[in-house]
mmCIF file of the N, C-alpha and C atoms, coordinates in Angstrom:
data_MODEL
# 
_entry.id   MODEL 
# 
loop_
_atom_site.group_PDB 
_atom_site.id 
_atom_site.type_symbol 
_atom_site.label_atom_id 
_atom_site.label_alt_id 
_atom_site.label_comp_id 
_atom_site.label_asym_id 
_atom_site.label_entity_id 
_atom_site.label_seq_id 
_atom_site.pdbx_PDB_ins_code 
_atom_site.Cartn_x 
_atom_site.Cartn_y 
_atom_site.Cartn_z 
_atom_site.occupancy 
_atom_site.B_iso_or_equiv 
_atom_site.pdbx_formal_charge 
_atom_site.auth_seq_id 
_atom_site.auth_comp_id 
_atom_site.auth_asym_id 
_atom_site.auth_atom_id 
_atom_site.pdbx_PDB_model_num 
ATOM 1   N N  . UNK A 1 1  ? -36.102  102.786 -53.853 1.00 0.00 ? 1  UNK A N  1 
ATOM 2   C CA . UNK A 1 1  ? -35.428  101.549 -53.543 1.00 0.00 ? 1  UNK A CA 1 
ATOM 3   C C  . UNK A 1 1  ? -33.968  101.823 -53.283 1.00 0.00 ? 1  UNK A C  1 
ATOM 4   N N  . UNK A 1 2  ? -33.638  101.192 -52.389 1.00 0.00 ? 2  UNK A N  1 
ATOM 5   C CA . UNK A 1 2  ? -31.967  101.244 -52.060 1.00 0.00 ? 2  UNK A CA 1 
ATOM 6   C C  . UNK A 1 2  ? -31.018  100.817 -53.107 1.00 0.00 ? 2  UNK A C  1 
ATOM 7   N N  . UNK A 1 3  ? -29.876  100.732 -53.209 1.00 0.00 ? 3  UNK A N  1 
ATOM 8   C CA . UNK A 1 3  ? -28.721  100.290 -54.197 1.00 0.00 ? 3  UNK A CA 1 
ATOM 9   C C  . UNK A 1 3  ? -28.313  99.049  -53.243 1.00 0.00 ? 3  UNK A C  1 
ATOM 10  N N  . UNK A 1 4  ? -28.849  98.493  -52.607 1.00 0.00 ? 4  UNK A N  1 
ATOM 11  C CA . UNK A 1 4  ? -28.224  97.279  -52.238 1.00 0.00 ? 4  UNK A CA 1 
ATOM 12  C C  . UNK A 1 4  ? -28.982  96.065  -52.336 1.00 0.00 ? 4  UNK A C  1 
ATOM 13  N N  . UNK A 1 5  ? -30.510  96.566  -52.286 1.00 0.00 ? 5  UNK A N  1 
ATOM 14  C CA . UNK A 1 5  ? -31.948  95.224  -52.441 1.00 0.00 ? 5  UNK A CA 1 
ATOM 15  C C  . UNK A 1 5  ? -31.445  94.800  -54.478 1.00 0.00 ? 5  UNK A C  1 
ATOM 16  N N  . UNK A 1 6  ? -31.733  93.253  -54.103 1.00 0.00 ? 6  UNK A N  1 
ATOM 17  C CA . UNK A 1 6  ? -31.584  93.243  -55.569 1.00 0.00 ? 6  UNK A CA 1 
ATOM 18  C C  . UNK A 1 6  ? -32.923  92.527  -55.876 1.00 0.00 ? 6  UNK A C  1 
ATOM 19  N N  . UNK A 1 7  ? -33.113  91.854  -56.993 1.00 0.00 ? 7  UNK A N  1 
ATOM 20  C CA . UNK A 1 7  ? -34.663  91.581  -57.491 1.00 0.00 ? 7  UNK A CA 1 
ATOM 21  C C  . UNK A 1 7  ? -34.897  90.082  -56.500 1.00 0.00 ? 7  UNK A C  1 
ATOM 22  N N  . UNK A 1 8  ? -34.322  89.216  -56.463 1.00 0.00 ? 8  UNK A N  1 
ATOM 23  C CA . UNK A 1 8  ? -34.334  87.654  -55.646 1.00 0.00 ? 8  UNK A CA 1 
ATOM 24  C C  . UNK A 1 8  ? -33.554  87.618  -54.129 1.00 0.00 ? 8  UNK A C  1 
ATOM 25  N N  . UNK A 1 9  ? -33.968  89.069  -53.465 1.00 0.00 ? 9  UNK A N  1 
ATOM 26  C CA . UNK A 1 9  ? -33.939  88.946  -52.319 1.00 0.00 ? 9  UNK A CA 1 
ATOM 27  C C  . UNK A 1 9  ? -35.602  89.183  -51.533 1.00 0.00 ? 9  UNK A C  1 
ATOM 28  N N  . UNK A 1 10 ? -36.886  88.294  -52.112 1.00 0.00 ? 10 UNK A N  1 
ATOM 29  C CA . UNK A 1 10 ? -37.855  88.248  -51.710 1.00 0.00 ? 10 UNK A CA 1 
ATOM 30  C C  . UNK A 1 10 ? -38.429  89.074  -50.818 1.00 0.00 ? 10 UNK A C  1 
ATOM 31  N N  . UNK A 1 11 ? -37.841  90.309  -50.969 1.00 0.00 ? 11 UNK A N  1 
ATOM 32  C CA . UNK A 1 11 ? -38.862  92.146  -50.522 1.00 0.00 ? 11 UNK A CA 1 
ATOM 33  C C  . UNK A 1 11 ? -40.101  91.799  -51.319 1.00 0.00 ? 11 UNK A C  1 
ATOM 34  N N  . UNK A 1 12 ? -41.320  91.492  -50.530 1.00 0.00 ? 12 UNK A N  1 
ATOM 35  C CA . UNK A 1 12 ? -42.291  92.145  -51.333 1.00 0.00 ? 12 UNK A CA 1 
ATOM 36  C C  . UNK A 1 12 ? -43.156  90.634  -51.650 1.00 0.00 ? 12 UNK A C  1 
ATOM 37  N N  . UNK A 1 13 ? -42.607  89.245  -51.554 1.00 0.00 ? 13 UNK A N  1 
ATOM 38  C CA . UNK A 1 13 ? -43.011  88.115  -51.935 1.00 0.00 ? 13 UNK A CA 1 
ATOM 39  C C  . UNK A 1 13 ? -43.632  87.432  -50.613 1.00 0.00 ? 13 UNK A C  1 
ATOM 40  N N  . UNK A 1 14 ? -44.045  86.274  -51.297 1.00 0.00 ? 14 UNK A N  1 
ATOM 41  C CA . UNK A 1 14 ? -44.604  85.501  -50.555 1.00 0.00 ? 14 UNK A CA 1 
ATOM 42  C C  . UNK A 1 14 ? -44.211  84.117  -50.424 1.00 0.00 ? 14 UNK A C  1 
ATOM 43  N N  . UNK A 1 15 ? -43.339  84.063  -49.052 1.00 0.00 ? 15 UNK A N  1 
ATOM 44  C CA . UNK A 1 15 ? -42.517  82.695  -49.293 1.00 0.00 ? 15 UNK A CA 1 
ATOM 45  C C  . UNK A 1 15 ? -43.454  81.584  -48.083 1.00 0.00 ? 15 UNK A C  1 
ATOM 46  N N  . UNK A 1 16 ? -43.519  80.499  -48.771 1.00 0.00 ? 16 UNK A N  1 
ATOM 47  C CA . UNK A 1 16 ? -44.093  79.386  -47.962 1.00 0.00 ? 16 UNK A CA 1 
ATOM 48  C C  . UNK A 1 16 ? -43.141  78.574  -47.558 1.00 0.00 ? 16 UNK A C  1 
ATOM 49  N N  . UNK A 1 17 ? -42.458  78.092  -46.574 1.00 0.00 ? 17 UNK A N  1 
ATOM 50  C CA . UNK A 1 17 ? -40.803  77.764  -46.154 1.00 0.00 ? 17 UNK A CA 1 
ATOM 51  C C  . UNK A 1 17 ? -41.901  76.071  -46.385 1.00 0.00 ? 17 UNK A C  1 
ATOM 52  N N  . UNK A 1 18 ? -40.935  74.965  -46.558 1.00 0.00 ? 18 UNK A N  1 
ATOM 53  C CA . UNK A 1 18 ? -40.942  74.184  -46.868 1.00 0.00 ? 18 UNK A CA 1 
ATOM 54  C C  . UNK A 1 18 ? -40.268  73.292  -45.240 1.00 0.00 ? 18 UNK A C  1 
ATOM 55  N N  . UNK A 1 19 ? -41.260  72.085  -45.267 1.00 0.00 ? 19 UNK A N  1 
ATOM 56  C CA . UNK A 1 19 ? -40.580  71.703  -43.624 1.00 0.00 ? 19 UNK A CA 1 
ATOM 57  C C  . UNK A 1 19 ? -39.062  71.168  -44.370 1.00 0.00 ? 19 UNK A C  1 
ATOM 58  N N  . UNK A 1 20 ? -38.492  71.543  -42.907 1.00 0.00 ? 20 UNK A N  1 
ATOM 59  C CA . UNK A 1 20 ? -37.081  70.678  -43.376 1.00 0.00 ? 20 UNK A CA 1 
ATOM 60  C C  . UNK A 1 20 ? -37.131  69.284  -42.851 1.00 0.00 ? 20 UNK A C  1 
ATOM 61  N N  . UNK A 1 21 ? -36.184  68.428  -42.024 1.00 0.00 ? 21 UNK A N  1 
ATOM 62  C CA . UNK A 1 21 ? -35.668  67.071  -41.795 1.00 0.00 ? 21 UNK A CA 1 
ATOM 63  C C  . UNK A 1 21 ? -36.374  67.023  -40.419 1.00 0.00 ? 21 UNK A C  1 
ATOM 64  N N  . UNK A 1 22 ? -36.020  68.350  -39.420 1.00 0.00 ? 22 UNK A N  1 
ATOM 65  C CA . UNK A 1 22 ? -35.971  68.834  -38.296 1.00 0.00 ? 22 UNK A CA 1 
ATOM 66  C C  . UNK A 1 22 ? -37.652  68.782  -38.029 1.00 0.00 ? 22 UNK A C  1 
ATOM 67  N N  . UNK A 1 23 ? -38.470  69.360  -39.137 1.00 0.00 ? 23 UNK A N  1 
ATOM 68  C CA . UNK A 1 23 ? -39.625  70.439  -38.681 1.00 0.00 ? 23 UNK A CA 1 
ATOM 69  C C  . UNK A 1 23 ? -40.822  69.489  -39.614 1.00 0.00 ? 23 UNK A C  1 
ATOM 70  N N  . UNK A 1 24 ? -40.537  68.251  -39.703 1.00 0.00 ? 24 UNK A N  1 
ATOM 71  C CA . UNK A 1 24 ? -42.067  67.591  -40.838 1.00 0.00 ? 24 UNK A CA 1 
ATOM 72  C C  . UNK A 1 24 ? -42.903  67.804  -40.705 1.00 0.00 ? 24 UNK A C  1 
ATOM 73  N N  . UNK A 1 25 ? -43.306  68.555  -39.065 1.00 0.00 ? 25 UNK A N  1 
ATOM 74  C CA . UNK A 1 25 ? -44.837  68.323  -38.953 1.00 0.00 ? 25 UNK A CA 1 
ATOM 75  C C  . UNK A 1 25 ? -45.231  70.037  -38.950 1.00 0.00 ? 25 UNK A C  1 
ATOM 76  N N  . UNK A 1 26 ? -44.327  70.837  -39.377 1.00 0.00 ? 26 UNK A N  1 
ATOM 77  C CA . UNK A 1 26 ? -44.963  71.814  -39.807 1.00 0.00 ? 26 UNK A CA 1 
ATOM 78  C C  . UNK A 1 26 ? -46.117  72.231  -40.194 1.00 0.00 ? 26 UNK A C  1 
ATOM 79  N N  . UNK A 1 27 ? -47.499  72.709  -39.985 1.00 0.00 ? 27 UNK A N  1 
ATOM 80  C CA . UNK A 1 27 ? -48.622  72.701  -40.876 1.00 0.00 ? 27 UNK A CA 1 
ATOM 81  C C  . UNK A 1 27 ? -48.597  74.437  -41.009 1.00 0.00 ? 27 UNK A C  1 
ATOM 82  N N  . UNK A 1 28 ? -48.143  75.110  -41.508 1.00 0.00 ? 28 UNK A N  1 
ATOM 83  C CA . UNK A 1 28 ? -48.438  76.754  -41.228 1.00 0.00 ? 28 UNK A CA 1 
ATOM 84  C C  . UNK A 1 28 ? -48.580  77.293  -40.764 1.00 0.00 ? 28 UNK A C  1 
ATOM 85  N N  . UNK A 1 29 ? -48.760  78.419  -40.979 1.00 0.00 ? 29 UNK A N  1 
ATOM 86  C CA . UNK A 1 29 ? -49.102  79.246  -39.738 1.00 0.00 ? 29 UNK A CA 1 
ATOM 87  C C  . UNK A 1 29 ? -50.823  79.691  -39.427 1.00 0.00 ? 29 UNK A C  1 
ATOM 88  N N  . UNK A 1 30 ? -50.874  80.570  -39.020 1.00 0.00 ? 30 UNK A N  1 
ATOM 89  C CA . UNK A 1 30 ? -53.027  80.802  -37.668 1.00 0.00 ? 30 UNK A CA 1 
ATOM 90  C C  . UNK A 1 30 ? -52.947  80.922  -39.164 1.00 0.00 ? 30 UNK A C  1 
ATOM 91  N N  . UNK A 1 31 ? -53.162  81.760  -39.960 1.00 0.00 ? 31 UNK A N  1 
ATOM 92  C CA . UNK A 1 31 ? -53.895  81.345  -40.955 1.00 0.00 ? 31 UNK A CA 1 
ATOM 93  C C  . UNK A 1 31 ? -53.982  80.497  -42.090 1.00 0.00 ? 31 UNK A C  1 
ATOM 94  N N  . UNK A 1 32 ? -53.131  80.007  -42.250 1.00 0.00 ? 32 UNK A N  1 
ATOM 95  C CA . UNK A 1 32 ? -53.047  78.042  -43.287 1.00 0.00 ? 32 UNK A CA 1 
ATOM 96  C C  . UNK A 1 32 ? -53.999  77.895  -41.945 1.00 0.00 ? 32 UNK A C  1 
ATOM 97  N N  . UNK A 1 33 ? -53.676  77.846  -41.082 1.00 0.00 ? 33 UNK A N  1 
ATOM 98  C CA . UNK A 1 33 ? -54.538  76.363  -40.005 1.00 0.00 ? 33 UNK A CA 1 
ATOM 99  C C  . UNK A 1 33 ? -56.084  76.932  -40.204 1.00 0.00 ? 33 UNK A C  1 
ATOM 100 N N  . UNK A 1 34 ? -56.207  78.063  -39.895 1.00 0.00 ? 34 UNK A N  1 
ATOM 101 C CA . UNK A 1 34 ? -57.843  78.920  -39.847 1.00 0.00 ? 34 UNK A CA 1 
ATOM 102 C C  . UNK A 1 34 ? -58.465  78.576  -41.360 1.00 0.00 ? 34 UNK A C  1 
ATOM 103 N N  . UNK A 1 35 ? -57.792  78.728  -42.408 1.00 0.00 ? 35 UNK A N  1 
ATOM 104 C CA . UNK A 1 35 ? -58.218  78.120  -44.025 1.00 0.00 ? 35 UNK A CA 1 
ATOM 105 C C  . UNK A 1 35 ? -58.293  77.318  -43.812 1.00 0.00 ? 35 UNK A C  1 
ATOM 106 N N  . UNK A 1 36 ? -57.872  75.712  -43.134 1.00 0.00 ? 36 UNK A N  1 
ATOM 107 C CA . UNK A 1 36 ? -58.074  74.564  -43.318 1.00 0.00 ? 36 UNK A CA 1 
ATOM 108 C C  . UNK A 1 36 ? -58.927  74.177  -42.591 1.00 0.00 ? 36 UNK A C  1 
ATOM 109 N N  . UNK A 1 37 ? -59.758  74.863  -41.397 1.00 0.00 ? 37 UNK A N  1 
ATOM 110 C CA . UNK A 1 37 ? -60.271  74.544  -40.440 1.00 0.00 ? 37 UNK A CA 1 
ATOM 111 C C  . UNK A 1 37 ? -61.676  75.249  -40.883 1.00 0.00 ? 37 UNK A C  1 
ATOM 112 N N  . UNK A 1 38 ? -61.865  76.085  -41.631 1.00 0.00 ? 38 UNK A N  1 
ATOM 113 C CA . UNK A 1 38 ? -63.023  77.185  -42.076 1.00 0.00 ? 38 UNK A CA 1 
ATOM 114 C C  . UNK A 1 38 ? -63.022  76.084  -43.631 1.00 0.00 ? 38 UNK A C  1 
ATOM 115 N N  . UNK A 1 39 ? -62.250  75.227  -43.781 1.00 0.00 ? 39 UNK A N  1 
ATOM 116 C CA . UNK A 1 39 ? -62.984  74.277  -45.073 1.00 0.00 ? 39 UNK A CA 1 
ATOM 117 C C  . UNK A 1 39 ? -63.352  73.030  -44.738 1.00 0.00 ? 39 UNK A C  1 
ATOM 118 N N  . UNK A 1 40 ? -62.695  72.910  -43.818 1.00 0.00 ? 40 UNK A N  1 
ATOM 119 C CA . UNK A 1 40 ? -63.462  71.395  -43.092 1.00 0.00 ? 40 UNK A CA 1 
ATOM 120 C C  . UNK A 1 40 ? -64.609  71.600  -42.318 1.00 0.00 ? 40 UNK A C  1 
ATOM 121 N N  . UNK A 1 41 ? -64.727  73.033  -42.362 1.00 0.00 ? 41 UNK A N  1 
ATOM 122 C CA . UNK A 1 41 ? -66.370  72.948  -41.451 1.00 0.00 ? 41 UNK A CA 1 
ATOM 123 C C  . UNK A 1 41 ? -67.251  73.504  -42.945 1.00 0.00 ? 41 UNK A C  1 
ATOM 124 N N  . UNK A 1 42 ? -66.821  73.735  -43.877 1.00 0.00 ? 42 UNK A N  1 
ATOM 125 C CA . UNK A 1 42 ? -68.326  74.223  -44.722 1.00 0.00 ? 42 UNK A CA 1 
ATOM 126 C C  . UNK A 1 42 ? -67.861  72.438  -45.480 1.00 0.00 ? 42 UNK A C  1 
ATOM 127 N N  . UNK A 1 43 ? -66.702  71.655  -45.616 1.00 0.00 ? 43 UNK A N  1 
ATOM 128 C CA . UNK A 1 43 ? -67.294  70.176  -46.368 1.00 0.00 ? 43 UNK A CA 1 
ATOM 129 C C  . UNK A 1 43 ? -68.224  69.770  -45.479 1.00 0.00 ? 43 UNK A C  1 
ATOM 130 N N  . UNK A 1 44 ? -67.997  69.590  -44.250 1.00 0.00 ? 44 UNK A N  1 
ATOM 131 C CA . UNK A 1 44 ? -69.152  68.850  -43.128 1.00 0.00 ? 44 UNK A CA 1 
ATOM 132 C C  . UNK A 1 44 ? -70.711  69.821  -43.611 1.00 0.00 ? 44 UNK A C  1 
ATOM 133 N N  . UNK A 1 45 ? -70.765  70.628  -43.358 1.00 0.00 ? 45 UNK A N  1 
ATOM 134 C CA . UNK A 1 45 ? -71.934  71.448  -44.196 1.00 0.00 ? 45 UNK A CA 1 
ATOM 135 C C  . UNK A 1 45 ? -72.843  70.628  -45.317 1.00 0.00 ? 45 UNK A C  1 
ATOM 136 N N  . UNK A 1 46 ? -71.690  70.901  -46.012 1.00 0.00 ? 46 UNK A N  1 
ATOM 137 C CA . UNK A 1 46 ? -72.204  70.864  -47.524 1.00 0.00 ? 46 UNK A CA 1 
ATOM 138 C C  . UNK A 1 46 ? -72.584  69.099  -47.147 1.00 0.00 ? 46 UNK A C  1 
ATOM 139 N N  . UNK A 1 47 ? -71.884  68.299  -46.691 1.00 0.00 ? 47 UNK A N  1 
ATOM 140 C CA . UNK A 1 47 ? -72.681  66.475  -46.329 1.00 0.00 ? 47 UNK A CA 1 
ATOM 141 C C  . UNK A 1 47 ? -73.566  66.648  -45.994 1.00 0.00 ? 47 UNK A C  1 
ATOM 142 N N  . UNK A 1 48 ? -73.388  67.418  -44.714 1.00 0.00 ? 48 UNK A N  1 
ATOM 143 C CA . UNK A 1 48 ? -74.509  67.419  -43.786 1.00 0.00 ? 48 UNK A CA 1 
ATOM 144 C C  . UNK A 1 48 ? -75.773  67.419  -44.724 1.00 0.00 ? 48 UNK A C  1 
ATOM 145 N N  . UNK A 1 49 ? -76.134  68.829  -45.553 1.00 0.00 ? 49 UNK A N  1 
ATOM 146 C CA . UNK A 1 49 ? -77.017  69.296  -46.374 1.00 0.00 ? 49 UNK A CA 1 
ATOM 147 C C  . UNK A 1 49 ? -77.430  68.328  -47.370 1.00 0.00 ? 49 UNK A C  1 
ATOM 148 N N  . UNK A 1 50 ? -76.350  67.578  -48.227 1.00 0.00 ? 50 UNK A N  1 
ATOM 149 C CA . UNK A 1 50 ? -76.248  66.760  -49.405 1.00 0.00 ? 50 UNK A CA 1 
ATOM 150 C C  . UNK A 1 50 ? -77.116  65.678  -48.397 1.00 0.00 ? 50 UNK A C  1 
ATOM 151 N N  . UNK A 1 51 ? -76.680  64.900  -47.218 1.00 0.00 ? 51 UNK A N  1 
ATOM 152 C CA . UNK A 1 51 ? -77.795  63.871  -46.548 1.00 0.00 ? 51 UNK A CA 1 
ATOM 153 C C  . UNK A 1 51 ? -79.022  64.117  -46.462 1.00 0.00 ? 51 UNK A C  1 
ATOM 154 N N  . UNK A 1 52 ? -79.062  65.481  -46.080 1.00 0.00 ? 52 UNK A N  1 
ATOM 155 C CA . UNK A 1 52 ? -80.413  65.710  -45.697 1.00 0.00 ? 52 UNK A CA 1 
ATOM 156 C C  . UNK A 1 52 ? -81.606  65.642  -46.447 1.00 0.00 ? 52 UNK A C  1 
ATOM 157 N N  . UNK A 1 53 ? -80.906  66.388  -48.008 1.00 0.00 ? 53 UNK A N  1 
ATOM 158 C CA . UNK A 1 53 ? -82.076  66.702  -49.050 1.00 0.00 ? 53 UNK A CA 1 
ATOM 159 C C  . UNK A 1 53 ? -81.970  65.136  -49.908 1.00 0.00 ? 53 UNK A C  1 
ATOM 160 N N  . UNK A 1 54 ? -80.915  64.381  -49.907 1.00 0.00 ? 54 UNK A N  1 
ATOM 161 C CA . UNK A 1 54 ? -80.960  62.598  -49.976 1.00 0.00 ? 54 UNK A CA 1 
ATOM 162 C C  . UNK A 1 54 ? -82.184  61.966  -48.958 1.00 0.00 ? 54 UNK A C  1 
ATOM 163 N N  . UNK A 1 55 ? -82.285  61.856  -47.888 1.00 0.00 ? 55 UNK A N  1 
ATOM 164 C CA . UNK A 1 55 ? -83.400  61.700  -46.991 1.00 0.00 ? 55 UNK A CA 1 
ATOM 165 C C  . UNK A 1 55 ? -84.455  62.119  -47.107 1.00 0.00 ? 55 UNK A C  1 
ATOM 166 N N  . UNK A 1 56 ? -84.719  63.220  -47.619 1.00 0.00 ? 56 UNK A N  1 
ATOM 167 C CA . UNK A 1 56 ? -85.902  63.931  -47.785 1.00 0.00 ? 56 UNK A CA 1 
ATOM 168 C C  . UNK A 1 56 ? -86.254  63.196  -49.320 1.00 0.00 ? 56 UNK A C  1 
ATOM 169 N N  . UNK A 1 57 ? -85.705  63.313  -49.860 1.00 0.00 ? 57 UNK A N  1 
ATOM 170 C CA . UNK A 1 57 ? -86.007  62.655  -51.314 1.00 0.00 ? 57 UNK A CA 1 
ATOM 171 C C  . UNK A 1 57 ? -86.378  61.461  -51.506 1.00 0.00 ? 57 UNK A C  1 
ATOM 172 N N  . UNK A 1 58 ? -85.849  60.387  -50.186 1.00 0.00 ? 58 UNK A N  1 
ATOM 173 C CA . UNK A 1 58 ? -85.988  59.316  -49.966 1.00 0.00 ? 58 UNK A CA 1 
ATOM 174 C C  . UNK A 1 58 ? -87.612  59.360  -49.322 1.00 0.00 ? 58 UNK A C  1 
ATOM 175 N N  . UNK A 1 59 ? -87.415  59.867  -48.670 1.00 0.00 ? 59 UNK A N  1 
ATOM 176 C CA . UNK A 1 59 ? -89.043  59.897  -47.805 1.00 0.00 ? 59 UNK A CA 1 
ATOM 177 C C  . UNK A 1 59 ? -89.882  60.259  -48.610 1.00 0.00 ? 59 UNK A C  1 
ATOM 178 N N  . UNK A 1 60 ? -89.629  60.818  -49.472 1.00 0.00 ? 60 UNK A N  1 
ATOM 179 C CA . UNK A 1 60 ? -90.745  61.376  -50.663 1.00 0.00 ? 60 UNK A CA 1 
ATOM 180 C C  . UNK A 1 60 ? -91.167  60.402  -51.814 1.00 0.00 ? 60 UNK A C  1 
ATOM 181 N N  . UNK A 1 61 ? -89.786  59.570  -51.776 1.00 0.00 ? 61 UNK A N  1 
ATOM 182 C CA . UNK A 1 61 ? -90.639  58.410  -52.480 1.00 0.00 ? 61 UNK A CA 1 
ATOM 183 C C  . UNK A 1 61 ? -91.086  57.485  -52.243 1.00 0.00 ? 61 UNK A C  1 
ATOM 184 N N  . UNK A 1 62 ? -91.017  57.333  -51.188 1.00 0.00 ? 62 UNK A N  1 
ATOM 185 C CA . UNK A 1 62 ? -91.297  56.112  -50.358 1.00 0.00 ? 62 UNK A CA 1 
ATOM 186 C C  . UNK A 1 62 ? -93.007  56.705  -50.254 1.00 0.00 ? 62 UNK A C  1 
ATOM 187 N N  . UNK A 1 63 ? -93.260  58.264  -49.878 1.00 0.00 ? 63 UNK A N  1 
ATOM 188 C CA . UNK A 1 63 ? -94.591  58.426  -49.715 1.00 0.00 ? 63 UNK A CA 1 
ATOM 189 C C  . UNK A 1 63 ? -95.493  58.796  -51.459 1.00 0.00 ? 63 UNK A C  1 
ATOM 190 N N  . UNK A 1 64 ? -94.823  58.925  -52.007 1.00 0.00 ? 64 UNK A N  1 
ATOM 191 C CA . UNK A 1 64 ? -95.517  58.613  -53.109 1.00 0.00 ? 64 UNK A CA 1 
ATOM 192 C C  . UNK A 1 64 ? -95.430  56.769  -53.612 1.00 0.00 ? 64 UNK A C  1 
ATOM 193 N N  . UNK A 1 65 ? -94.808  56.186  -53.716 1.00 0.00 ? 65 UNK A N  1 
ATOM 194 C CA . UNK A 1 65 ? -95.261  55.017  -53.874 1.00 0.00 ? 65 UNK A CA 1 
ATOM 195 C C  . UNK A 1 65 ? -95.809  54.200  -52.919 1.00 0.00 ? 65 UNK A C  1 
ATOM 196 N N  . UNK A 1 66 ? -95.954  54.402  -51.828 1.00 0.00 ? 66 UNK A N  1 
ATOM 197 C CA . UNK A 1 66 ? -97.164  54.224  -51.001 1.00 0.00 ? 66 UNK A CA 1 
ATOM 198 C C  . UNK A 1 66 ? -98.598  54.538  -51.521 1.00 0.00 ? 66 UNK A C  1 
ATOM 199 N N  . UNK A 1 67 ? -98.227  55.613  -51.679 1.00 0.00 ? 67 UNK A N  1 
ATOM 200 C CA . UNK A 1 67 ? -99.683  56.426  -52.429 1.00 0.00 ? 67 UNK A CA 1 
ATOM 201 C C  . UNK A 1 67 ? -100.266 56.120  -53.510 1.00 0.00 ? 67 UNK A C  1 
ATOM 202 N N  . UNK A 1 68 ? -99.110  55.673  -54.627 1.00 0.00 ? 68 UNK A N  1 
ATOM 203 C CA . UNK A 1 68 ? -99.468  54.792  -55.279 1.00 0.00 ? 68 UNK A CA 1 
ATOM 204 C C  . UNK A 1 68 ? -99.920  53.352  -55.229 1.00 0.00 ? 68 UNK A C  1 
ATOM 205 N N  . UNK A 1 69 ? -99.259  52.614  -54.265 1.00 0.00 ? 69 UNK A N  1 
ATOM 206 C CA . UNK A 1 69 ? -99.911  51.086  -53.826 1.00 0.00 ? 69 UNK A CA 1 
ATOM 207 C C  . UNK A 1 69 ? -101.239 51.547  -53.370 1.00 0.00 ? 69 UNK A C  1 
ATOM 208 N N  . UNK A 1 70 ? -101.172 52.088  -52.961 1.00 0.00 ? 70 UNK A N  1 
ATOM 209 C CA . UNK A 1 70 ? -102.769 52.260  -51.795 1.00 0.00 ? 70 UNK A CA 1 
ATOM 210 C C  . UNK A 1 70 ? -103.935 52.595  -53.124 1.00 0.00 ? 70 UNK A C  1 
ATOM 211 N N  . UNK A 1 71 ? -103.573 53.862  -53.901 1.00 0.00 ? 71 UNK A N  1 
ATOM 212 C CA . UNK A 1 71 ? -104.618 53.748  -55.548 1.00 0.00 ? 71 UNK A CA 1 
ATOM 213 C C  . UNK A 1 71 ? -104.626 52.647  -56.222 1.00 0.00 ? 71 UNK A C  1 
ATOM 214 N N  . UNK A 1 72 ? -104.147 52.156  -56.569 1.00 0.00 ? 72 UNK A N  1 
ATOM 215 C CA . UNK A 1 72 ? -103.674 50.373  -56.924 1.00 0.00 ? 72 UNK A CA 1 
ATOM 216 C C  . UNK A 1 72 ? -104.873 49.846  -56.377 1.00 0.00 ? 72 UNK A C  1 
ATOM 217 N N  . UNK A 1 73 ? -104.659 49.671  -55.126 1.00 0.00 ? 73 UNK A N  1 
ATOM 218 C CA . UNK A 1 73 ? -105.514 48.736  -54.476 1.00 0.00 ? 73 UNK A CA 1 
ATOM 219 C C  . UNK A 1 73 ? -106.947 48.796  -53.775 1.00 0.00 ? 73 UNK A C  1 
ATOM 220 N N  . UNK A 1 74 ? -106.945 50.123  -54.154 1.00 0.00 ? 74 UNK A N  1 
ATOM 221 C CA . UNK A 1 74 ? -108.273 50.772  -54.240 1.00 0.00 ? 74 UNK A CA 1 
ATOM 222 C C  . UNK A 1 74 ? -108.792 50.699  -55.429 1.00 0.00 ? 74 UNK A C  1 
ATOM 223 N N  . UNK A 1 75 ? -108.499 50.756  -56.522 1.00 0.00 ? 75 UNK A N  1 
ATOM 224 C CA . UNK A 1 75 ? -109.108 50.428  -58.068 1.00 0.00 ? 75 UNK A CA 1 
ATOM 225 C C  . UNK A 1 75 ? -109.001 49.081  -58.215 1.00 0.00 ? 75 UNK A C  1 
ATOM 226 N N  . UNK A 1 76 ? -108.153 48.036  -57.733 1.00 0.00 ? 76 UNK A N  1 
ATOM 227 C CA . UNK A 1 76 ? -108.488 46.804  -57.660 1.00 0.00 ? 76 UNK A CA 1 
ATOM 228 C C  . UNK A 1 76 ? -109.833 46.510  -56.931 1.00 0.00 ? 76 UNK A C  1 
ATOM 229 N N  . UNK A 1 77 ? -109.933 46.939  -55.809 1.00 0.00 ? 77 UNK A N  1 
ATOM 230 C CA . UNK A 1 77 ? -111.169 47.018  -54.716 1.00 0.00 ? 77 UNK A CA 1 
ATOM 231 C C  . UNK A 1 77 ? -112.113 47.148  -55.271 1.00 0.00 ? 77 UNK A C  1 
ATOM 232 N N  . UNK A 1 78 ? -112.472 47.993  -55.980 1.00 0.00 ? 78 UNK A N  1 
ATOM 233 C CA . UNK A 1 78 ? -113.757 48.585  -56.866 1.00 0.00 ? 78 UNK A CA 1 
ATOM 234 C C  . UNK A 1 78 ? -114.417 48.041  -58.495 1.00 0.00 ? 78 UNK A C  1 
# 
């Protein structure tokens, strides 16, 4: 190390600049944007999936209590 770097001249850190007055709409840089864009496609996923196996679950009961009315009304029948 040199004799002139001192410890809080951020060699070596990781600074996230903060927007100023000028710059609000700052959103980061390719990769903040690529992280935010690679999590908004696995939440859509994960709905997508969460609807699906909701629907399916739905249809499943709908065909078992069908199945059940229909035994119902076949042992009434008899």
């Amino acid at each position: 190390m040199s004799g002139t770097s001192t410890e809080n001249d951020g060699q070596g850190m990781i600074v996230n600049p903060k927007p100023t007055a000028d710059n609000q709409d700052w959103d980061g840089d390719d990769a903040d944007r690529a992280d935010r864009l690679r999590f908004e496609e696995e939440q859509a996923m994960i709905r997508e999936q969460s609807e699906a196996r909701a629907a399916k679950a739905a249809a499943e009961a709908k065909k078992s209590a069908e199945a059940e009315k229909a035994a119902d009304a076949k042992k009434e029948a008899s």
